[in-house]
Backbone as a chain_set.jsonl record, in Angstrom:
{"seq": "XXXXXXXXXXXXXXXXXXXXXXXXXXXXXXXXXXXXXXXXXXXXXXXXXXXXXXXXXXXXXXXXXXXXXXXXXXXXXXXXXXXXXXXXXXXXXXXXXXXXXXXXXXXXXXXXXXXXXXXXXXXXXXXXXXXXXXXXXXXXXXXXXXXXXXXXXXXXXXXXXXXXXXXXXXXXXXXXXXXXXXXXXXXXXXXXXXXX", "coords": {"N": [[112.367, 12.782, 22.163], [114.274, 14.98, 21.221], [117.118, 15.467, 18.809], [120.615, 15.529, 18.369], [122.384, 17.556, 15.779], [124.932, 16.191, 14.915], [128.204, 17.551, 15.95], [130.634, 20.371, 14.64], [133.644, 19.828, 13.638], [136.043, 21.746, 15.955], [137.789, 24.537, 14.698], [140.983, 25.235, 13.654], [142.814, 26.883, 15.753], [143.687, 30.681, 15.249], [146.268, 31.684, 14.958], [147.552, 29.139, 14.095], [146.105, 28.805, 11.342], [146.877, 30.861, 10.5], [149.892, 30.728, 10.303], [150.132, 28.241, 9.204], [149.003, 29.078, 6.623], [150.878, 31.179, 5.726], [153.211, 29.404, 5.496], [152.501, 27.814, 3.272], [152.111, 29.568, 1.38], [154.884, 30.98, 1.657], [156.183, 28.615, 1.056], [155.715, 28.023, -1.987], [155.639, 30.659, -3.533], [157.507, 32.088, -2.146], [158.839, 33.84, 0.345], [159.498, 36.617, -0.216], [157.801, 37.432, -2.197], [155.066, 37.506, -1.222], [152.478, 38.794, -0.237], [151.591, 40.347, 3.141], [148.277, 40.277, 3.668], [147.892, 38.572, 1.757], [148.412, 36.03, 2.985], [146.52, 36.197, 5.886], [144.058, 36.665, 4.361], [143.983, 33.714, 3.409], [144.551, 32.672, 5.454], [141.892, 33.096, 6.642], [141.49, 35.031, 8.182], [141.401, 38.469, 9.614], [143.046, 41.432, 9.189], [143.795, 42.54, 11.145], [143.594, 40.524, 13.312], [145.853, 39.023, 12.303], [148.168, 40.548, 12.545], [147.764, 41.102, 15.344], [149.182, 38.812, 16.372], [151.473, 38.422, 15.138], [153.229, 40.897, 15.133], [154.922, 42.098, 12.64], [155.86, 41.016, 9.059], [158.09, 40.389, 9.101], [158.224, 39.446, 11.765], [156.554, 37.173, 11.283], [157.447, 35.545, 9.26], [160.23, 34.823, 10.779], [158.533, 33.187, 12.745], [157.655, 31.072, 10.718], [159.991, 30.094, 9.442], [160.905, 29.047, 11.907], [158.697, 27.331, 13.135], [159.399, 25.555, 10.712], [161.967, 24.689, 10.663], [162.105, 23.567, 13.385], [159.733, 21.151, 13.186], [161.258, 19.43, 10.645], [163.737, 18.963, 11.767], [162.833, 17.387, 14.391], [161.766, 15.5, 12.546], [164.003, 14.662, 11.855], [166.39, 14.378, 12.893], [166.395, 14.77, 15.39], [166.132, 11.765, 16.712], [168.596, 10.309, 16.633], [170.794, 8.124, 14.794], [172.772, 7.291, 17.233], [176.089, 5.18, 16.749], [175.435, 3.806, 14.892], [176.797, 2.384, 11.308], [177.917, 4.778, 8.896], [176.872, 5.024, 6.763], [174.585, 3.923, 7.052], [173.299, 5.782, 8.914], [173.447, 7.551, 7.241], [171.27, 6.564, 5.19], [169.0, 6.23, 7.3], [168.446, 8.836, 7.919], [167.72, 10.148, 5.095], [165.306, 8.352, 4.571], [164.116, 9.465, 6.578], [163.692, 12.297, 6.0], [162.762, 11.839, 3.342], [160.144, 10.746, 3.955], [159.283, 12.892, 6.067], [158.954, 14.74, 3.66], [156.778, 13.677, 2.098], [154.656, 14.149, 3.869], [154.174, 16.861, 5.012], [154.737, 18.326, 2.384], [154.759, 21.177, 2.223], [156.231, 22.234, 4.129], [158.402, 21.163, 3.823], [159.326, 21.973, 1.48], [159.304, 24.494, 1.745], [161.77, 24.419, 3.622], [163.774, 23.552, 2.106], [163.838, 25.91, 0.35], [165.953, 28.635, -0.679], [166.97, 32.181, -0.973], [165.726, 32.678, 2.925], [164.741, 35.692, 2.876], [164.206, 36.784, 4.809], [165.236, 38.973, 7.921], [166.768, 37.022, 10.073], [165.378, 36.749, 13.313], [166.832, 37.013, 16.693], [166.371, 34.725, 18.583], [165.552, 33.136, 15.615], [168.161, 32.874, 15.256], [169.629, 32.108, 16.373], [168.379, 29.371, 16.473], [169.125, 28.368, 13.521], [171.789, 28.3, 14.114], [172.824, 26.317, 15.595], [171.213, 23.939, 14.545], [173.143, 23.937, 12.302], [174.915, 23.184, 13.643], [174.89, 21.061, 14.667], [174.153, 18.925, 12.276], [176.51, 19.867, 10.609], [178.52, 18.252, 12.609], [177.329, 15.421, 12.271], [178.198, 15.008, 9.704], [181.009, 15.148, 10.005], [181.492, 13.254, 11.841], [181.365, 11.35, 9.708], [183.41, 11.991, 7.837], [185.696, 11.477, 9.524], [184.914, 8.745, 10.275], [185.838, 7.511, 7.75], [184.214, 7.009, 5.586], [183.238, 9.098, 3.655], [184.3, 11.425, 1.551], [186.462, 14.044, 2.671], [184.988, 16.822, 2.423], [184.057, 20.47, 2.294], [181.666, 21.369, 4.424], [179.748, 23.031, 3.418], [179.559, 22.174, 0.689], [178.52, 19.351, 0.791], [176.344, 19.325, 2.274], [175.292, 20.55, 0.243], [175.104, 18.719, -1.638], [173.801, 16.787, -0.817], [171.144, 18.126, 0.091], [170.934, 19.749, -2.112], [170.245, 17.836, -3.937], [167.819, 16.333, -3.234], [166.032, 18.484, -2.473], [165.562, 19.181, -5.782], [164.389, 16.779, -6.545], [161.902, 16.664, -4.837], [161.105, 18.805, -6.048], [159.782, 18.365, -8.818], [157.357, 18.091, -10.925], [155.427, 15.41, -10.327], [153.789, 11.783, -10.212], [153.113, 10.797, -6.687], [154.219, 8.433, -6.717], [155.975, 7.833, -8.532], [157.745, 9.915, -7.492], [158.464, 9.472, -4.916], [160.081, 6.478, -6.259], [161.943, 8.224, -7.774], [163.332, 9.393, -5.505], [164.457, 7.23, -4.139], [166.515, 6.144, -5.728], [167.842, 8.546, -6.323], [168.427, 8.892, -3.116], [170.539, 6.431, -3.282], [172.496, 7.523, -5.118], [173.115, 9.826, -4.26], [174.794, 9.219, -1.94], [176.961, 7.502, -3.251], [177.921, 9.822, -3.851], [178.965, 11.22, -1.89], [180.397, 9.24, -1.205], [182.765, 8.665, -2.981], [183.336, 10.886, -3.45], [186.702, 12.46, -4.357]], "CA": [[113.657, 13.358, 22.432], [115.374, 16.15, 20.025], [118.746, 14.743, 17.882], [121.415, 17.029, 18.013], [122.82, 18.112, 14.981], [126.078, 16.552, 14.811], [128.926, 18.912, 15.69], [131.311, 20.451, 13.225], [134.996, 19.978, 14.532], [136.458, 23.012, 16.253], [138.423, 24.929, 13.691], [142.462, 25.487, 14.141], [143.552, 28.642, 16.388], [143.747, 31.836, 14.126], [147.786, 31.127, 14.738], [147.748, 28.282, 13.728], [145.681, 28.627, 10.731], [148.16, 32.238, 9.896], [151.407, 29.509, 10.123], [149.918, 27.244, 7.96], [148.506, 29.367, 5.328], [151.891, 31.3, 5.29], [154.085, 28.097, 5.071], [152.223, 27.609, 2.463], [153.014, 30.422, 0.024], [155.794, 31.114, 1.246], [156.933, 27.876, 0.224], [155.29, 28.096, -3.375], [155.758, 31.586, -3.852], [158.785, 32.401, -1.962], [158.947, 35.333, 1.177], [159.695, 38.441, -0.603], [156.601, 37.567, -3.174], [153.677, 37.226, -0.587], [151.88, 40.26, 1.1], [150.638, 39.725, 4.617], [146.89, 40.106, 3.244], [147.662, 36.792, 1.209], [148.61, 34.998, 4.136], [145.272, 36.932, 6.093], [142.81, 35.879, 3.419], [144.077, 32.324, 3.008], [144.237, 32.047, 6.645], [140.708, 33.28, 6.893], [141.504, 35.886, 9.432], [141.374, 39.546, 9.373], [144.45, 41.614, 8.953], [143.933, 42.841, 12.593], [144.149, 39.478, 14.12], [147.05, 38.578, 12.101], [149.118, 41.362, 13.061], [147.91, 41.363, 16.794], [149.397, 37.345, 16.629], [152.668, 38.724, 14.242], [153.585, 42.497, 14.714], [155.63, 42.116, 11.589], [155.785, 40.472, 8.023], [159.384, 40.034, 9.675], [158.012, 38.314, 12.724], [155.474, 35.992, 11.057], [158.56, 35.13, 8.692], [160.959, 34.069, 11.682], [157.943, 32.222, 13.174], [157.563, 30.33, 9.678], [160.953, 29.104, 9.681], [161.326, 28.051, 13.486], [158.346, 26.04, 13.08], [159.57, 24.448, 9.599], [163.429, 23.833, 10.754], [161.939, 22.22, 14.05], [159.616, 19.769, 12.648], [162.117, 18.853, 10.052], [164.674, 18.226, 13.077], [162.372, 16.368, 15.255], [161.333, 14.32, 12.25], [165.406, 13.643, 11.177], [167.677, 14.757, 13.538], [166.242, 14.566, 16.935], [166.221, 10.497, 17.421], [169.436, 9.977, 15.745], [170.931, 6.459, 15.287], [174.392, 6.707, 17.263], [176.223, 3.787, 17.079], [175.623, 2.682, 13.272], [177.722, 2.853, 10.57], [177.613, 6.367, 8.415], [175.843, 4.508, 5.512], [173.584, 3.232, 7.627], [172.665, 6.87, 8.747], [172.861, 8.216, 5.589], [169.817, 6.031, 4.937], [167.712, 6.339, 7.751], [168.092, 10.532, 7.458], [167.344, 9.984, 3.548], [163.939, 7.774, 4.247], [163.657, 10.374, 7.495], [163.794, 13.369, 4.946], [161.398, 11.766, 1.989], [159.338, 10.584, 4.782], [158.94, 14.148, 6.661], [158.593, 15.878, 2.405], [155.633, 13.721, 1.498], [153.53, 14.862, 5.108], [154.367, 17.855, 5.469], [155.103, 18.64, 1.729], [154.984, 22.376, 1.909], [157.115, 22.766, 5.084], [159.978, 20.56, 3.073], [159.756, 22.788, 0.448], [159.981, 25.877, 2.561], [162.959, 24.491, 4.088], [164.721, 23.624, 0.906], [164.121, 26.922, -0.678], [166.786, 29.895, -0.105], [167.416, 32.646, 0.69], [164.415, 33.199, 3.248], [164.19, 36.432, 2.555], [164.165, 38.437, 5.648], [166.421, 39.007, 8.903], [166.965, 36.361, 11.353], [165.912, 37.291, 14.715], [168.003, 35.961, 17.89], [165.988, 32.726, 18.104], [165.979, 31.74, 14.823], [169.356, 32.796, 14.386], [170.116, 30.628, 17.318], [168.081, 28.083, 16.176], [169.795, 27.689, 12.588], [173.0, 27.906, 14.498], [172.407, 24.978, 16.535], [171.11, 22.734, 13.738], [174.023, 23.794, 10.975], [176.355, 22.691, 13.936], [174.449, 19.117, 14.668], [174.177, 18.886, 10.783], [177.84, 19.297, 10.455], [179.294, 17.163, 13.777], [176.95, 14.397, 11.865], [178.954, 14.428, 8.329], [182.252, 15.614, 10.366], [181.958, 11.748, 12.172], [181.588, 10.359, 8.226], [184.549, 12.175, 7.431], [186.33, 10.852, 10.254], [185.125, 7.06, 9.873], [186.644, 7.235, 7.018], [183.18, 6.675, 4.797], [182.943, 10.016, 3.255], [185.389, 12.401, 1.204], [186.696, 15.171, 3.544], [184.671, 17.856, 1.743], [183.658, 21.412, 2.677], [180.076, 21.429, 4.866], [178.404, 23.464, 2.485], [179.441, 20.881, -0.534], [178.252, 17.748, 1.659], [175.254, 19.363, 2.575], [174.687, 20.988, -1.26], [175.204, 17.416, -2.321], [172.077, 15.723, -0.148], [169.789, 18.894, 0.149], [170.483, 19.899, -3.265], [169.678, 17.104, -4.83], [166.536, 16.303, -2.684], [165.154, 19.539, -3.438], [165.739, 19.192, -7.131], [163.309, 15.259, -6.73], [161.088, 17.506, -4.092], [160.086, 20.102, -6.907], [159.669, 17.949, -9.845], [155.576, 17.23, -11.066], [155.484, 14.034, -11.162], [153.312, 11.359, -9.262], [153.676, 10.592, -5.696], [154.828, 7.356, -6.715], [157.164, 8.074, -9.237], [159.219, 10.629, -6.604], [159.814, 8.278, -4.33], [160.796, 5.806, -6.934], [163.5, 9.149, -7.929], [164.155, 9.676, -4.367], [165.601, 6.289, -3.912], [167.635, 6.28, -6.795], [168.991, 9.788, -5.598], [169.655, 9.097, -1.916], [171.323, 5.936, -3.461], [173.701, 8.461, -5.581], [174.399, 11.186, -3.343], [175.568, 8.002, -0.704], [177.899, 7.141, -3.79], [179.506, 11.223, -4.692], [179.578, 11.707, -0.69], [181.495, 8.537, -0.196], [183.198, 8.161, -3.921], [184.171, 12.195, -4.281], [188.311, 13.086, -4.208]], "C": [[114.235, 13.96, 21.156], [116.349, 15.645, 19.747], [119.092, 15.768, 17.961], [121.966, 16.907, 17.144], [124.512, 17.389, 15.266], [127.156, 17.991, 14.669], [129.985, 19.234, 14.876], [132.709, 20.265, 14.193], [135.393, 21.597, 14.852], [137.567, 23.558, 15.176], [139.399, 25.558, 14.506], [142.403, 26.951, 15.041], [143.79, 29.127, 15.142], [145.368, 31.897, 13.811], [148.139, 30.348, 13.814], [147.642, 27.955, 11.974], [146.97, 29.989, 9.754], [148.97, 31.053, 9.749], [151.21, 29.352, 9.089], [149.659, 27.785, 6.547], [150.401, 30.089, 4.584], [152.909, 30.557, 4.739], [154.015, 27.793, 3.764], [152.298, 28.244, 1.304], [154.11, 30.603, 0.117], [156.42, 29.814, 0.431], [156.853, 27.853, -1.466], [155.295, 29.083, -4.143], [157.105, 32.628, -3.781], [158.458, 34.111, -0.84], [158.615, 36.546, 0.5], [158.245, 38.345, -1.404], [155.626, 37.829, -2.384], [153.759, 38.189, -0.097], [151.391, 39.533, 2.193], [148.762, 39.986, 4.207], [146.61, 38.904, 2.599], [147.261, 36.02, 2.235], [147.772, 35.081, 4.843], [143.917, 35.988, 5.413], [142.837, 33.96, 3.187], [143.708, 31.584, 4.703], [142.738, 32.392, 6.92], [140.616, 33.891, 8.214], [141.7, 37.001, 9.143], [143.01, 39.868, 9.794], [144.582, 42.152, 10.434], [144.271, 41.345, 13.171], [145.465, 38.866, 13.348], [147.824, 39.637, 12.491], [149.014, 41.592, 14.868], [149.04, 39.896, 17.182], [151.539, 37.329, 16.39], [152.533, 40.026, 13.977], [153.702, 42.951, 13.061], [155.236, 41.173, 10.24], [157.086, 39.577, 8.834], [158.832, 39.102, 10.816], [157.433, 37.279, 12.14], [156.733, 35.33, 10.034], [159.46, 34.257, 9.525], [159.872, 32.81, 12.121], [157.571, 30.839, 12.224], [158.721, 29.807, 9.945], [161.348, 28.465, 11.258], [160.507, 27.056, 13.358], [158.759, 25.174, 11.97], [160.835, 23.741, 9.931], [162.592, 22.976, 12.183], [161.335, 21.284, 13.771], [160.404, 19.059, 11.437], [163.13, 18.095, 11.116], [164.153, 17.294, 13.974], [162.141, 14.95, 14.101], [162.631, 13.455, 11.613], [166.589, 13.51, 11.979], [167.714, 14.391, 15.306], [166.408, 13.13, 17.45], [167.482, 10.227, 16.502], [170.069, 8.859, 16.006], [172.376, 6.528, 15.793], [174.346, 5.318, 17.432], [176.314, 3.111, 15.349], [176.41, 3.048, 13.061], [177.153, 4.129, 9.38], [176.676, 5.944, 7.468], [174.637, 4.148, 5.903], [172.769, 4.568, 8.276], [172.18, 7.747, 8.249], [171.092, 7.785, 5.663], [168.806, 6.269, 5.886], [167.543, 7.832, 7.934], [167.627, 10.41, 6.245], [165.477, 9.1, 3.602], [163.674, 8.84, 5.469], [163.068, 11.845, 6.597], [162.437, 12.891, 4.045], [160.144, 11.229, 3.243], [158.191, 12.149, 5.277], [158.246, 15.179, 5.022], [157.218, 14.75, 2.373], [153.988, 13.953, 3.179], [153.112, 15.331, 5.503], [155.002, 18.71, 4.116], [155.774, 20.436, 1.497], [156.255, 23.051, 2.633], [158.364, 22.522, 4.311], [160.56, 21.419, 2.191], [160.158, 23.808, 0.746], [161.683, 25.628, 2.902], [164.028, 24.463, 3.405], [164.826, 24.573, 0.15], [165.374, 27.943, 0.046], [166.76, 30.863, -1.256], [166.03, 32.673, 1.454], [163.952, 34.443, 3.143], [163.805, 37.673, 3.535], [165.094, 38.051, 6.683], [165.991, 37.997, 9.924], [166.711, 36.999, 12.306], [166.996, 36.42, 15.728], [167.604, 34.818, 17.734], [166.396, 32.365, 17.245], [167.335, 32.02, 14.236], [170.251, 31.803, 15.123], [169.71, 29.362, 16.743], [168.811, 27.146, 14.441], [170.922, 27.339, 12.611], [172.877, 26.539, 14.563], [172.127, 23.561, 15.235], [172.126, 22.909, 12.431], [174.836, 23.165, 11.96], [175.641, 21.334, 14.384], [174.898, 18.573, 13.78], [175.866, 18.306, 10.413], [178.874, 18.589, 11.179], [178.736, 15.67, 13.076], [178.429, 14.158, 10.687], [180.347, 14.812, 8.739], [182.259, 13.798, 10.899], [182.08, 11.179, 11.012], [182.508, 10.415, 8.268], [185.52, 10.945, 7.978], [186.281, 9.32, 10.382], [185.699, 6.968, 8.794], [185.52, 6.698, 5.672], [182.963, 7.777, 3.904], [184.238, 10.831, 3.012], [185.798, 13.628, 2.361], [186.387, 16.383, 1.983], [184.352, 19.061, 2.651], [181.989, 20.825, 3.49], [179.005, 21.732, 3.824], [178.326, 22.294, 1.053], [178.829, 20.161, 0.122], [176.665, 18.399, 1.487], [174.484, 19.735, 1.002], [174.221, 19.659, -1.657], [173.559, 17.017, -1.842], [171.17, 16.781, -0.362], [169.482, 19.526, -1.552], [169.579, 18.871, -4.291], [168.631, 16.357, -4.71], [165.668, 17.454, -3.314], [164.92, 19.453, -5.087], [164.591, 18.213, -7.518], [162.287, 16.061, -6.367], [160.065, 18.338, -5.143], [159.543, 19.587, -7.89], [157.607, 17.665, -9.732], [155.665, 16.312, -11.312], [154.477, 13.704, -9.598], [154.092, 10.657, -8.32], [155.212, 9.305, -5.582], [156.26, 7.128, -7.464], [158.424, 9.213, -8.399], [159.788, 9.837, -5.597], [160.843, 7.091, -4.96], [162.47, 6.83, -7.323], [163.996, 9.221, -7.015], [164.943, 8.208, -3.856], [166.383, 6.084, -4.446], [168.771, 7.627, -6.405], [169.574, 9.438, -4.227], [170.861, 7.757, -2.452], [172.625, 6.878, -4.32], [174.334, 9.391, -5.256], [175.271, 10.312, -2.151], [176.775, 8.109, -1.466], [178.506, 8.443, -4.041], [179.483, 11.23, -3.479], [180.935, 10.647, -0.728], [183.197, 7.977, -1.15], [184.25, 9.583, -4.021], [185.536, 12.238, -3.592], [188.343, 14.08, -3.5]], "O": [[114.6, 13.288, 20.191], [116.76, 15.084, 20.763], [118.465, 16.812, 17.781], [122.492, 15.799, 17.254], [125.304, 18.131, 15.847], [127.13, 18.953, 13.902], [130.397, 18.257, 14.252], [132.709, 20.574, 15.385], [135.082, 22.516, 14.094], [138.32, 22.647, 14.83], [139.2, 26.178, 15.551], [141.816, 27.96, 14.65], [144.037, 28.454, 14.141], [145.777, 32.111, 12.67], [148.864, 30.635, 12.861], [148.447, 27.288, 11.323], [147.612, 29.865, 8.711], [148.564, 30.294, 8.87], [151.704, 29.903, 8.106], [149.971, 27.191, 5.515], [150.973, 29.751, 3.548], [153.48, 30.882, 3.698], [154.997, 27.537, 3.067], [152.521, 27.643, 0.253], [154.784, 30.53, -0.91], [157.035, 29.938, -0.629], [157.871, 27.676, -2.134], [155.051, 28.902, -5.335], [157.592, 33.435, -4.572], [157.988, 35.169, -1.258], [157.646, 37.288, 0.661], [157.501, 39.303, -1.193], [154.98, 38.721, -2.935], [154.76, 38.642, 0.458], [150.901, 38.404, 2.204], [148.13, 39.514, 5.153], [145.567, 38.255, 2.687], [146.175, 35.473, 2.425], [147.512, 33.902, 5.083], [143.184, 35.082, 5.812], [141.906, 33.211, 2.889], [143.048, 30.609, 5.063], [142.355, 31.577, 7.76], [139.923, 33.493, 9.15], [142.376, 36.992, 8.114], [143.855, 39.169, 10.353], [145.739, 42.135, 10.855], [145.451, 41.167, 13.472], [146.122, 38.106, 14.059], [148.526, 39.003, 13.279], [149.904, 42.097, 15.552], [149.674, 39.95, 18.236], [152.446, 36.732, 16.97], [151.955, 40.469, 12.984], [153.004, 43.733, 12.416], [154.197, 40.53, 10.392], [157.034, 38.376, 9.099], [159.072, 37.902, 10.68], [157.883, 36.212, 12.557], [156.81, 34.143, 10.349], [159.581, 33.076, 9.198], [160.193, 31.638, 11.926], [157.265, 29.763, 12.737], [158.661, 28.911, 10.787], [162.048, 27.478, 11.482], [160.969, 25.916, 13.389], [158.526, 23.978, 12.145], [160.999, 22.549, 9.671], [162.458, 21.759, 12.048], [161.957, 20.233, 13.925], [160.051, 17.887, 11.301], [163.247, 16.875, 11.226], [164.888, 16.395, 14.383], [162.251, 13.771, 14.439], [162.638, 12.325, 11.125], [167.539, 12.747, 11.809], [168.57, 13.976, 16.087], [166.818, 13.063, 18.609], [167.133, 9.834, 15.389], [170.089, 8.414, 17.154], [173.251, 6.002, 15.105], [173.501, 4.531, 17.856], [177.036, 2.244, 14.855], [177.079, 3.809, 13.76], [175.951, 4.244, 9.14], [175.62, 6.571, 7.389], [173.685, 4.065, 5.127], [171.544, 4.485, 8.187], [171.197, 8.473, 8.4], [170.102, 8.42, 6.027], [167.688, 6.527, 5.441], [166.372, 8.161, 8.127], [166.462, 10.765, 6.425], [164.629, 9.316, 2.737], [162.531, 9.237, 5.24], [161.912, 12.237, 6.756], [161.344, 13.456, 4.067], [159.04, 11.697, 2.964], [157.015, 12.408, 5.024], [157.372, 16.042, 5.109], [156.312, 15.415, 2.874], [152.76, 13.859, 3.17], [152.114, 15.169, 6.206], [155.706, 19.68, 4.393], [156.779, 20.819, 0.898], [157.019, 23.916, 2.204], [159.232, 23.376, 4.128], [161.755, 21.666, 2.028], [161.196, 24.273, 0.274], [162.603, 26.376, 2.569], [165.071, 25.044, 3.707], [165.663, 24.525, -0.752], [165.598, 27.9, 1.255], [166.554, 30.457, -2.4], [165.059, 32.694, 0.696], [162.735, 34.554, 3.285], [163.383, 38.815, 3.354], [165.745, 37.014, 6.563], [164.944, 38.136, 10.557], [167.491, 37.914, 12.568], [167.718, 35.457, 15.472], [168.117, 33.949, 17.029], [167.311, 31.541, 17.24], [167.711, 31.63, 13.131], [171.151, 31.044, 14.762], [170.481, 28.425, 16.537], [168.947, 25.941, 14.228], [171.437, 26.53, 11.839], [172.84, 25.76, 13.611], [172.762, 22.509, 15.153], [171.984, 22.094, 11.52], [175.674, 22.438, 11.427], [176.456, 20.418, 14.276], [175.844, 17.797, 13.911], [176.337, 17.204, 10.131], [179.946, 18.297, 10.65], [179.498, 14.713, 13.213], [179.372, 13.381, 10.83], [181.091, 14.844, 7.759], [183.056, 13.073, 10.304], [182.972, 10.331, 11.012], [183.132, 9.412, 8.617], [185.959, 9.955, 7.392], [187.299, 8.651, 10.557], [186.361, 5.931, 8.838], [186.024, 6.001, 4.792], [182.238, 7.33, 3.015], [185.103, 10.985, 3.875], [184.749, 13.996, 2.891], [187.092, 16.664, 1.013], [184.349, 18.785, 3.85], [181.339, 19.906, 2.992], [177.975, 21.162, 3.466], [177.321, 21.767, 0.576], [177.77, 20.737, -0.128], [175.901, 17.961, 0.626], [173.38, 19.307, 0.666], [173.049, 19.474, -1.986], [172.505, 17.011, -2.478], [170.23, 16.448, -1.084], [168.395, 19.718, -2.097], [168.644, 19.071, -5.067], [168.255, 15.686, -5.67], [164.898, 17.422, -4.273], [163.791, 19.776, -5.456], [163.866, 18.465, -8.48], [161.547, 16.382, -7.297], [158.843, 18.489, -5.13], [158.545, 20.239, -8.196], [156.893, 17.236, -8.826], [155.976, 15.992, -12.46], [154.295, 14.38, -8.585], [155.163, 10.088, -8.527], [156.293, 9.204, -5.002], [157.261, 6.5, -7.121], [159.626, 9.274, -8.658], [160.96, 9.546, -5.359], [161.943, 6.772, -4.508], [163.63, 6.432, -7.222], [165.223, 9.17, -7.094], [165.991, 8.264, -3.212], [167.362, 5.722, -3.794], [169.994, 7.651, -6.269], [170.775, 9.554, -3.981], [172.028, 7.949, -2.11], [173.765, 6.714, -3.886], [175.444, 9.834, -5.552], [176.267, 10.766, -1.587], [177.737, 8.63, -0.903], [179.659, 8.382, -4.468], [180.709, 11.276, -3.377], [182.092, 10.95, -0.436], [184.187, 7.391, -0.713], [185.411, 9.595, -4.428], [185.591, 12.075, -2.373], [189.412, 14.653, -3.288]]}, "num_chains": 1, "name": "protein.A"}
């Protein structure tokens, strides 16, 4: 009897493999820098099948950020803990967050960089709607418990995403960022809930 040749795993959809490769510079390179032949060659697909998949630089752009803000949202926002207390959400968005950056490192980074760099279509202009107004009904209940300064949105949110991103980019080993990232979400807890 003949052995067969173990088989090789089926290799990603040509989509799939475009996403990913894009995600991937853009996050490290930044939108406006990358040609669609980068993103092509990395994905290991011809520039015809990436443009039959993504008309545009502009489309494959929107499709980059819809998939990076939704798995960020499913992995922080979507099971959310009503019912605790704000500190107590703080924290499990803050280990939800360093959780989702070391898994999915590149997407995190995508999401923390700005500006993206090209025009919103409807979706994702819907879709960033939608999660700036979750985002801010979350730190609008802090306010209102009475756990958190009544600050502007964009401060509140500068505060946590800035100063994630800032741990996020640093070279250092794995081990040593989470060691920074607990020290940080412990200090942005204390200027959200300490600031005048």
């Amino acid at each position: 009897m003949l052995k067969r040749a173990p088989s090789k795993p089926p290799r990603p959809d040509p989509e799939e493999r475009i996403l990913a490769a894009a995600i991937e510079l853009f996050a490290a390179e930044g939108y406006a820098s990358v040609a669609v032949p980068e993103v092509a060659a990395r994905a290991g697909v011809g520039l015809g099948t990436l443009y039959q998949r993504f008309p545009s630089k502009e489309a494959l752009g929107n499709a980059v950020f819809r998939r990076c803000k939704r798995a960020w949202a499913a992995a922080t926002l979507d099971i959310w803990p009503e019912g605790e207390p704000p500190e107590t959400q703080f924290r499990l968005y803050w280990q939800r967050l360093c959780a989702f950056a070391e898994k999915h490192r590149d997407m995190a980074l995508y999401n923390e960089r700005n500006p993206i760099g090209h025009v919103y279509d409807a979706e994702s202009l819907a879709l960033r709607e939608e999660l700036d107004r979750r985002s801010e009904a979350v730190l609008r209940a802090w306010v209102k418990a009475g756990a958190v300064a009544d600050l502007p949105f964009e401060v509140m949110a500068g505060l946590i995403h800035g100063s994630f991103q800032r741990i996020l980019e640093l070279s250092v080993p794995a081990r040593q960022r989470r060691s920074l990232m607990d020290e940080t979400g412990r200090a942005v807890w204390r200027a959200l809930s300490k600031a005048d």
